[in-house]
Every structure is written in C-alpha cells, then in structure tokens.
N, C-alpha and C positions, 0 to 999 in steps of 0.2 A: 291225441295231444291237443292241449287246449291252445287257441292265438294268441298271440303276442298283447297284452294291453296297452296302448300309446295314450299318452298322456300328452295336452299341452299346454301351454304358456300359462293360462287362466289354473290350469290344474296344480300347477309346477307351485304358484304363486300363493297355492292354497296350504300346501305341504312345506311350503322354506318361508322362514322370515326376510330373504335378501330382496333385493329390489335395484333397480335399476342405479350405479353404474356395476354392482355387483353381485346380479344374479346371472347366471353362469350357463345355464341351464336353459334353452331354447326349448328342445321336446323332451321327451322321456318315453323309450319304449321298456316295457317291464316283461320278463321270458317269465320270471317267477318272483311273484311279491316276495319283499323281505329278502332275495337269497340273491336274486342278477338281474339286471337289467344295461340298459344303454344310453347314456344322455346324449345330448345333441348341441350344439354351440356353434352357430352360424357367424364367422367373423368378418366382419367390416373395418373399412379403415377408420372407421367412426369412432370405434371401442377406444375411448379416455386413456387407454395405457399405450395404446400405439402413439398417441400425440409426444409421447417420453420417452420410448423405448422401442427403438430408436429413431428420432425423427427420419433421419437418413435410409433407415436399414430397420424397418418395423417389424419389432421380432415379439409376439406373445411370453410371458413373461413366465418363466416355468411354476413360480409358486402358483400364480392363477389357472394354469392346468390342473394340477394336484387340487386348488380349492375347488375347479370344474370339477371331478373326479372326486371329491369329499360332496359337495351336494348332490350329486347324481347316485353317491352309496346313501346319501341320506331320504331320498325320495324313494328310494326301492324299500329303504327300511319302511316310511312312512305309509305308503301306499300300499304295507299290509294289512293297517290299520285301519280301519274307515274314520275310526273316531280319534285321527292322533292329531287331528288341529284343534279339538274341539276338547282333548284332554290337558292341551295346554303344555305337549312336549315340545322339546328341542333337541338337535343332536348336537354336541357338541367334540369337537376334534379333542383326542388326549396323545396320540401318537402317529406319524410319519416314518416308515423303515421302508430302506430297501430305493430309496429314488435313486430314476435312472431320468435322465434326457438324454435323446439319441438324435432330434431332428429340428429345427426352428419349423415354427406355427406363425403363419404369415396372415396379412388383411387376403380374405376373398376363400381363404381354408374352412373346410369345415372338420371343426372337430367332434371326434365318435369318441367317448368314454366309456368302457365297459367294464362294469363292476360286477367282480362276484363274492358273494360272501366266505368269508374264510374259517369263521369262528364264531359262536357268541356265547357268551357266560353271562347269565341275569340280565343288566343293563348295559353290556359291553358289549360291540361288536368288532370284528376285526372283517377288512373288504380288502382285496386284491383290487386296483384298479389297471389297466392298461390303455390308454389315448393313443386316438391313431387320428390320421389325416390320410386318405386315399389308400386304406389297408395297411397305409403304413405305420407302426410304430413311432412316435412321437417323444413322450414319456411312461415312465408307470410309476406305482410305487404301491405298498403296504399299507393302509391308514386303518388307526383306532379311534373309536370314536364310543360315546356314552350320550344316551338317551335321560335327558334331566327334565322332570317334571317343571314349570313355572311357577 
C-alpha cells in the first residue's frame, strides 16, 4: 500500500483560492487523491472569529468547521489533478445535509477533518465529512459540491 501524501501550507494555497483570515486548511494528508484525505486546522486565540464568538466563552463557529471540512474535500478532489490550478477550476459548495455538532472547538484545539468521498456524477461530488478534536467527534456533515471551470 502506497504512504500517505501530506501536503502543506504553500501546497494547500496552490489548490484553494482562500487566503488568510479564511483558509481553513493548515496541512492536508491525502490516503487517496480525489476519494479521502484529512486536513489539519491549527487553532489559536488569534483566529478573527474567536475575537466575536464568544469574547468570554471562544467557541469555533460551527459553519467554519463545515467550511474546514468543504476545503479539505476540495483539495483531495484537487490534488488528483496535477493540472487543476492551472485549468483554471473551482469547487464550488451546492449542498450541506445531514449537520450534526456534538462538541465546542476551542483556541489551542486542533482540528482533524476527514473526508471521504461519497459519490460523484460528471462534475458533481458528494464527500462525507467528520471533524474531530482529540479522536473526538466535534461535527460532521454531507457536503455537495461542483467543480466550475473559470
């Protein structure tokens, strides 16, 4: 069986259009291009949404887990492509099912997203995500998403 490919920051940055205060996405280990991997999110009390939520009580904001967990299915998709930056794609979200939160994502957590793919029809893919923090469970959810040329 072949290793794991890890991907990072410079790589991540090469496959996603986001960019700092909203890339999401620290490492990226890849088990099998295109079909699972695992992103990485190193969180500090630094990260701009902890300043708001909640100043008192900083709690990771569940939509930015999911969006964690939508870029890290989108780099696994990318990263089977050698040439998907230079074809001028994007992925872009078309559906959310199935969201669960179970745990608050705190400053100094790291969270692990692991995507596997569910589906894919032409330009359509559908990824199971699960987020954990210390093996544990955090959130998950369904996401669809479509691959759009520029």
């Amino acid at each position: 069986m072949a290793e794991n490919k890890i991907y990072n920051i410079d790589d991540i940055m090469k496959m996603l259009p986001h960019r700092y205060p909203f890339l999401l996405v620290d490492k990226l280990e890849v088990e099998e291009p295109g079909i699972k991997g695992v992103g990485l999110k190193n969180l500090t009390m630094n990260e701009l949404f902890f300043q708001g939520h909640f100043p008192n009580n900083p709690i990771m904001p569940g939509v930015l887990q999911i969006e964690a967990m939508a870029q890290t299915a989108g780099c696994v998709v990318a990263c089977a492509d050698e040439d998907f930056a230079a074809k001028k794609r994007s992925v872009l979200f078309m559906a959310i099912d199935g969201v669960k939160f179970r745990k608050p994502v705190r400053p100094g957590d790291q969270l692990k997203m692991h995507v596997e793919k569910v589906k894919e029809r032409r330009n359509i893919y559908v990824f199971h995500g699960v987020a954990k923090v210390d093996d544990q469970v955090v959130s998950e959810a369904d996401l669809t998403a479509m691959i759009i040329e520029e």
